[in-house]
Each structure stands twice: as structure tokens, then as C-alpha cells.
C-alpha positions in Angstrom: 0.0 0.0 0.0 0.7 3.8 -0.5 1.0 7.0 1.6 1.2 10.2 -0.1 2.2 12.7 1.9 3.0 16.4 1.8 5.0 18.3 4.2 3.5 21.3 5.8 7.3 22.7 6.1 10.6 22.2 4.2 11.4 20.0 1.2 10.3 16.5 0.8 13.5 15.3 0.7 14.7 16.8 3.9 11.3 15.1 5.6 12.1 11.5 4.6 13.5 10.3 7.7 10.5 12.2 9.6 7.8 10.7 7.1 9.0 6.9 7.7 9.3 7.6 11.3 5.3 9.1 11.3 4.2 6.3 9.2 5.8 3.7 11.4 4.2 5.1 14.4 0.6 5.2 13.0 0.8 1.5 11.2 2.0 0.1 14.5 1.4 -3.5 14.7 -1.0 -2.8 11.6 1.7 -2.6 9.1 5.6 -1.7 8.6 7.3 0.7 6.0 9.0 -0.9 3.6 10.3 2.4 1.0 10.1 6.1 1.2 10.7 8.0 -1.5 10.6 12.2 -2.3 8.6 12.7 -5.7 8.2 16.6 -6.8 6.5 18.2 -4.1 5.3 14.7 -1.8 7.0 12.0 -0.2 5.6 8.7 -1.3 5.5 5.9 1.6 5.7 2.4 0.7 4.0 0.0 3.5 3.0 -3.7 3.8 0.2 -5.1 5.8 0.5 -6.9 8.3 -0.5 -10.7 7.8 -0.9 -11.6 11.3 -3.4 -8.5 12.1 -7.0 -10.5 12.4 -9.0 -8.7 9.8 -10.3 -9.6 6.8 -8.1 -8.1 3.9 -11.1 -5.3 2.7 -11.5 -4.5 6.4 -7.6 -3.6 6.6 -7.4 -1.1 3.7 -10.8 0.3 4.6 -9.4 0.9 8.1 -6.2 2.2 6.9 -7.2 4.6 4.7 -9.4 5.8 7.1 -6.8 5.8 10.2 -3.3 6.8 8.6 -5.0 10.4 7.9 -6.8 10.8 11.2 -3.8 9.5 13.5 -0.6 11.4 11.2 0.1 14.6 13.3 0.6 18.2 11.7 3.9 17.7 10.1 2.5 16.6 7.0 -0.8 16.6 5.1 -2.2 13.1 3.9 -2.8 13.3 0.5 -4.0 9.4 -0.3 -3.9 6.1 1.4 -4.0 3.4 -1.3 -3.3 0.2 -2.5 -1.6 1.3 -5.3 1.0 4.4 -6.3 -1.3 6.8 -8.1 0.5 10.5 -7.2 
């Protein structure tokens, strides 16, 4: 799955440390960050699901893509959640 991200200050590449370090926090044991990446303007998170979380698949992504925006802090702005790279 994606992240899309946008930093509210500095340059995407100076935020890529921060932006796998926010990511990782939110997923928690619901996922881990496997590539981050600065594109243009956004920073481009890379995550897999975690197998082991007891959810049906379509339940995961629909709670993810509703819980990565609510739960990342001010830092950066949550462009889209999904299952595939579409910036």
C-alpha cells in the first residue's frame, strides 16, 4: 500500500527520515514501512500489511485509509492512502 504525503514545512526530501518515522508510528502493529521515497512536491511511503493483524483483507485497507489520515500529526498533510502508487 501507498501513503502520499505532503510536508507542511521544508522540502520533501529533507522530511524523509520524519515521514517513515510518522508512518511507522501510525501503522504500528497494523503494518511496517518498507520504501520512502521524495517525488516533486510529496514523499511517497511504501507500507506492507501486516499478515498476522485478524482482519479480513477489505476490512484492513478500509481501516487504513481511514486511520493513517486521522492519527498522522501536523507535520504533514495526507494526500491518499492506497493500494496502489497513483501521485
Amino acid at each position: 500500500m501507498f501513503v502520499i504525503l505532503e510536508p507542511v514545512s521544508g522540502t520533501p526530501e529533507e522530511n524523509l527520515e520524519r515521514a517513515r518515522m510518522e508512518i511507522t508510528r501510525v501503522l504500528n502493529f497494523r503494518g511496517s514501512v518498507t520504501d520512502v521515497k521524495a517525488e516533486g512536491t510529496r514523499i511517497i511511503v511504501q507500507f506492507e500489511i501486516n499478515p498476522k493483524w485478524d482482519l479480513p483483507m477489505s476490512e484492513k485497507v478500509k481501516c487504513l485509509k481511514e486511520w493513517i489520515p486521522a492519527k498522522t500529526r501536523n507535520t504533514f498533510r495526507v494526500l491518499s492512502v492506497s493500494e496502489e502508487n497513483r501521485n
